[in-house]
N, C-alpha and C positions, 0 to 999 in steps of 0.2 A: 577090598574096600574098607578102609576105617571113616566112620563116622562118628566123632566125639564131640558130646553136650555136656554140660556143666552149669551149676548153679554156683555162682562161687563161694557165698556166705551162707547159702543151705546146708555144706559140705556134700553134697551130693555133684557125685560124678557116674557118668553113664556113657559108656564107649559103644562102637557097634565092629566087630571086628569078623569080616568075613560071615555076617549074619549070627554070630554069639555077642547073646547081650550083657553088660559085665556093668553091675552097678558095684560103687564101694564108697561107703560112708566114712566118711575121716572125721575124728570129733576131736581132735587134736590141732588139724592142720586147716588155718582158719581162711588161708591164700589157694586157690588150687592152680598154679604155676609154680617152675622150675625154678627152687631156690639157690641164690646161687653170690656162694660167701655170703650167706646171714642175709642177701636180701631178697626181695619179692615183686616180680615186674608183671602190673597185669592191665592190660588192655582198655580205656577208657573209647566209649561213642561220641566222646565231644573233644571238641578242640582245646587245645593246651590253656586257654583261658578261660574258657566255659568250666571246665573241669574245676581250675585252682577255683573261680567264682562260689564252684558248688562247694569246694572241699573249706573254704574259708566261713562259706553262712552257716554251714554245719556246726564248723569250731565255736561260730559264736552265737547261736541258737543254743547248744549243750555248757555254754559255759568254758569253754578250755580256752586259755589262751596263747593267741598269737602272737607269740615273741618276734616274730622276722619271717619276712616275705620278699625274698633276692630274686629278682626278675636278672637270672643270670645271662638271657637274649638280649637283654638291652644294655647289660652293662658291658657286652662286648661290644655292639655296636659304637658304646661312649667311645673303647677305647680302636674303632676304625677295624674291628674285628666284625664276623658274622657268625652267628652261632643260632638255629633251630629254633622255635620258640622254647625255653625253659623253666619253667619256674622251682624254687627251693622255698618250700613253707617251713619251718621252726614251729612247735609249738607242745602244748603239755599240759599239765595240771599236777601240781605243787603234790594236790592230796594223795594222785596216784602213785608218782613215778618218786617222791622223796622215801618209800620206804627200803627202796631198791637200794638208793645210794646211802641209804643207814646201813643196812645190810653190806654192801661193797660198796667202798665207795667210788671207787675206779667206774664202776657204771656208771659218771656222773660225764664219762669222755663220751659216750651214746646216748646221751639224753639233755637239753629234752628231745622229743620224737622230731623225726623230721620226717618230710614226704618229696619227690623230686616230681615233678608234671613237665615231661618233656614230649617232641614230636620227633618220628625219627627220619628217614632219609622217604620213605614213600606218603608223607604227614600223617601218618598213625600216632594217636595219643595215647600214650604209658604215663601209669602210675609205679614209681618206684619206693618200697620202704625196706626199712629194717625189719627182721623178722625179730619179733619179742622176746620168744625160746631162743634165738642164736646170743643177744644181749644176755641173758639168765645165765646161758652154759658161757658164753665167753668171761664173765664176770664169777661164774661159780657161787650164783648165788642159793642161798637155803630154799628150805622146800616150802616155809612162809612166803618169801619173797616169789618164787617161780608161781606160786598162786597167784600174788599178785598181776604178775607179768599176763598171768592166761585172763584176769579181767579188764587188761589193758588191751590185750589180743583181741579181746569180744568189739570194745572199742573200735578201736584202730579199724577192725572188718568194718564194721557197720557205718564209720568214714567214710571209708573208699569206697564199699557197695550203693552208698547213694549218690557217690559222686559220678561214676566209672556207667552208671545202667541206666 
């Protein structure tokens, strides 16, 4: 019997496997899903619209702004295509993410932040991002900047966790 619970942005996870209970706190790791090439897919309770809805009043309650919001289900539809509901947010804050591209500039190909809200083949709603730390190590950035990145991280959770529960 495995029984696994999870708080996502608590960092707490708690399995039950054959009746051992097995907690482990990650204070690093701000997604708790399977990363996979630098990005992070996790489970939202609302529909592909509800979700970007929440994930959008959030951006502009805290101030970050929304560069582009590509409703990629509709633009297939335009062109006689059918594609899932999708949506691709853009979006960032100048103050956080330009020190990264001081530091390398090439991290300016990953940024700003983007989020992908799509439904999959049973209409389960997924939130897809970038992981932060993979941006930092893929750019090689200093150990100023990878600080940065971890209060971008804090960010970014705190996003999704209000959108996604």
């Amino acid at each position: 019997m495995l029984n696994i619970q999870y708080s996502i942005f608590n960092v707490k996870h708690k399995a039950t496997l054959h009746g051992i209970v097995i907690v482990i706190k990650l204070s690093l790791l701000h997604f708790l899903s399977i990363p996979m090439n630098g990005l992070f897919t996790l489970p939202s309770q609302y529909s592909v619209n509800v979700t970007t809805e929440k994930i959008v009043s959030f951006l502009d309650s805290n101030g970050i702004t929304l560069f582009a919001a590509i409703d990629h289900s509709r633009n297939a539809i335009e062109h006689g295509l059918f594609l899932k509901p999708t949506q691709l947010l853009i979006f960032g804050s100048p103050m956080l993410v330009t020190p990264l591209m001081e530091d390398q500039p090439s991290a300016g190909i990953d940024l700003p932040l983007k989020l992908l809200i799509w439904e999959d083949a049973s209409e389960m709603t997924w939130v897809t991002c970038n992981d932060i730390s993979w941006i930092a190590e893929r750019h090689g950035l200093s150990e100023k900047a990878r600080e940065a990145c971890v209060a971008i991280g804090d960010k970014l959770a705190s996003l999704i966790h209000k959108a996604v529960l």
